[in-house]
C-alpha angles and dihedrals in degrees: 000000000000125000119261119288110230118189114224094218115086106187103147094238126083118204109187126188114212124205129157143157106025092151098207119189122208089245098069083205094061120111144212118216089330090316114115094222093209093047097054091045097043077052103061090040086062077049098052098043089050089071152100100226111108102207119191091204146359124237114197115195107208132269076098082150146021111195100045086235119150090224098058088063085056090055095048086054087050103048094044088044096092090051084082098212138103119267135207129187153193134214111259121197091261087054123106121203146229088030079054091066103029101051090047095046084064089072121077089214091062131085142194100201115127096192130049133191095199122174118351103298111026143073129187123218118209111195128182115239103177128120106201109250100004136081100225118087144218149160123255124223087253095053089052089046088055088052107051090045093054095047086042088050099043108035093145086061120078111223145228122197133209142198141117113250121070136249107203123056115256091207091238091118081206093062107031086067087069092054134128092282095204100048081138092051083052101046092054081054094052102034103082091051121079098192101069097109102176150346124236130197153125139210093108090076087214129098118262135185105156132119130261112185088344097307124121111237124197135186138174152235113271107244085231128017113032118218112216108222125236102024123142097211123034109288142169136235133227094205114114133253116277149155146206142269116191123175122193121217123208083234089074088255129135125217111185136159136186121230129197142190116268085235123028120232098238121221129200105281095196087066106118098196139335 
């Protein structure tokens, strides 16, 4: 695992762009569920672009692909490319390593670091959820163990943590199967440290800012297919595409904001699964 990546700039605000679960195929014409999965990304990056908020880095939380082509990771690195700001990633259920890593790794902007010392008072934490073949997620002995290591060596440092799956239920019984399966592994990891401030992530395509353990927990809009929440059966949103802007202030606080497209890109509602 590579060293820790430590931006040179110490301003003591933090400004993060969040983006996750954009699902690209290698044919940019392919679609999800009747989303063309290029096109509505394409789509939030114009809207990104369009605004005022000056991020210093981008943090994409997995589903960076649907079809576990090679290709598709290309097109990811080429899209992003006229953001103009480093990335770094995790690993969502629909990656495949090592052609994750290995195609990313081609593109300078790009970066494989899993822990950041960023401003002059935070450090974000980027942990891999994935268990290989299935959608459900959880942490390996060796992520915790990351984990612990980076809070025990930066206590000084609050911290901000960031995988795909999701902690709390979303009370739709079809998606909390595929859930992070050790939340109570994570929290004895977490609970002797006081500087952990929120959790980030994807995979449940819906808009979250809720707590877990005390902790705030936050997740974001997929940049294609919408999940409706609480829904018993598999069902689709109408709500349009988004992201997230998160600043992070040298007080320990968190302003974020979700953003979302002016006109949704629709599905097929009738779609019973994918």
């Amino acid at each position: 695992m590579p060293d820790s990546y430590h931006f040179p700039d110490t301003s003591p605000r933090v400004r993060i762009l969040h983006l996750t679960d954009p699902h690209l195929f290698a044919n940019d014409q392919q679609q999800l569920l009747g989303i063309n999965t290029a096109k509505s990304f394409q789509a939030v990056l114009n809207g990104v672009m369009e605004t005022s908020f000056d991020y210093d880095f981008i943090l994409a939380t997995g589903d960076l692909v649907q079809d576990h082509n090679r290709e598709a990771y290309h097109r990811f690195a080429q899209m992003v490319k006229p953001l103009a700001k480093p990335i770094f990633w995790v690993e969502g259920n629909h990656d495949i390593q090592p052609q994750m890593g290995e195609i990313l790794a081609l593109y300078g902007q790009i970066y494989p670091h899993r822990h950041l010392l960023v401003g002059e008072k935070w450090q974000i934490i980027l942990l891999n959820s994935q268990i290989h073949g299935v959608p459900r997620g959880a942490l390996s002995a060796e992520e915790l163990a990351f984990l612990q290591e980076k809070l025990t060596a930066h206590p000084e440092r609050y911290a901000l943590i960031a995988l795909h799956h999701n902690l709390l239920p979303t009370h739709s019984a079809w998606l909390d199967q595929h859930s992070l399966q050790n939340v109570d592994e994570l929290a004895k990891v977490l609970q002797p440290f006081s500087n952990v401030r929120a959790i980030l992530h994807g995979h449940i395509h819906q808009e979250v800012d809720n707590r877990w353990q005390g902790y705030r927990v936050l997740a974001t809009p997929s940049t294609c297919i919408q999940f409706k929440p609480h829904c018993e059966a598999f069902t689709l949103d109408a709500i349009p595409q988004g992201w997230r802007e998160i600043e992070l202030l040298p007080d320990g606080s968190i302003h974020t904001e979700v953003k979302r497209l002016k006109r949704a890109f629709l599905p097929q509602f009738n779609a019973e699964g994918y």
